[in-house]
N, C-alpha and C positions, 0 to 999 in steps of 0.2 A: 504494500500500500504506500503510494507516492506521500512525502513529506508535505504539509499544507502551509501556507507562505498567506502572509500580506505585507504587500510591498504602499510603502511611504513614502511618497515624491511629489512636491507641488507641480512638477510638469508633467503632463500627458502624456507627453513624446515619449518622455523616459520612461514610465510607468510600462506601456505599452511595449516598448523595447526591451527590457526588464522581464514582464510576462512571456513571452519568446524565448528571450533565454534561457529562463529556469523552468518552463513548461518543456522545452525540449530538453534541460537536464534530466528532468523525470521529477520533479516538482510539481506541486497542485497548488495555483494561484486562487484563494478563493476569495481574495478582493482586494482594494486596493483606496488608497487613501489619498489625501490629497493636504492635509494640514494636521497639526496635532491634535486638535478634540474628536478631528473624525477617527484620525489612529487610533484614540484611546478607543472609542465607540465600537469600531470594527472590532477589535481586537479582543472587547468585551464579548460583543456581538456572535463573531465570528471562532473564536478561541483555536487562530492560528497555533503552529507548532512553533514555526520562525516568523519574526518582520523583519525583513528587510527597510530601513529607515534611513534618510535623507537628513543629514544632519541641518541643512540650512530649511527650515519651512514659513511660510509666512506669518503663524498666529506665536512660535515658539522655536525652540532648536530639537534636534535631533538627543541630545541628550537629557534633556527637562521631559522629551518624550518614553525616549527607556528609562528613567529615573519611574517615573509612574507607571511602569508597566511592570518593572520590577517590584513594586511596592502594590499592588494589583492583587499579585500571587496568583495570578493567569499561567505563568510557567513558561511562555512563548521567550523563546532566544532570540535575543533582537543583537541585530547586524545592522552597523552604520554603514554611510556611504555615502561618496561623495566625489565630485571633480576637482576637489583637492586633496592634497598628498596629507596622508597622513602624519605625519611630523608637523604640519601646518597647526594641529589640533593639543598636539604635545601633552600635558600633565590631563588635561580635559577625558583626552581618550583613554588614557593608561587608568585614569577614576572613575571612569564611566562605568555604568549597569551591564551595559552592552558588553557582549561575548569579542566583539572583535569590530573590522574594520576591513573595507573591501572598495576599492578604488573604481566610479563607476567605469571605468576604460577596461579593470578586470576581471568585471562582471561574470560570472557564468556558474554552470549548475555545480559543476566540480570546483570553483571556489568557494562556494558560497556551504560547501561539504567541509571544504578544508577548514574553514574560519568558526563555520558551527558545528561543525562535529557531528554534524546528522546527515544522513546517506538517504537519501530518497529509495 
C-alpha cells in the first residue's frame, strides 16, 4: 500500500509538479494545500503519512507549520522544501519538527524515501 502525502506549496505549478513526481515514485497524493491553516486543516482532515511542506507560505512559514503538526500528534512526517539551499535556513532547520529537508530541484519519490524514511 502506497505511502499517502500532502504536499504544501502556495504555487500551483509546483504542487502539480510535485504530484507527478511522487505519484510516479509510488506515492499516494491525497491532497494538497496551498497556505498554512489549510495544511493544518488537510492534515487534520486528511491524516496524511508524510507533508511535504514549502517552507516560504503566504499566511506563515514552513516551520511554524510542522511546529503545529508536530504538537497535533497526527504523527504525519513532514519534509520541508524549498528553492533555496538549505544552509540558507541554518540553526532554523537543524531545530525544526521536520524530519528533514529536500531541495525543490531534488524533488522525487526516492528522495523524498531517503529524507523520511518511508518506502512507499
Amino acid at each position: 500500500m502506497p505511502r499517502t502525502v500532502l504536499i504544501v506549496d502556495d504555487h500551483a505549478g509546483f504542487r502539480g509538479f510535485a504530484r507527478r513526481l511522487l505519484e510516479a515514485g509510488g506515492y499516494a497524493v491525497v491532497g494538497e494545500a496551498e497556505d498554512g491553516a489549510s495544511a493544518i486543516e488537510a492534515a487534520d482532515a486528511l491524516r496524511p503519512q508524510l507533508v511535504l511542506l514549502d517552507v516560504f507560505l503566504p499566511d506563515t512559514d514552513g516551520f511554524a507549520v510542522a511546529r503545529r503538526l508536530a504538537e497535533s500528534g497526527n504523527g504525519a512526517i513532514v519534509v520541508l522544501t524549498s528553492s533555496r539551499e538549505a544552509e540558507d535556513f541554518g540553526a532554523r532547520l537543524a531545530g525544526s519538527r521536520a524530519r528533514g529537508f529536500i531541495h525543490k530541484d531534488d524533488l522525487s519519490g526516492a528522495a523524498l524515501e531517503s529524507v523520511a524514511g518511508a518506502a512507499p
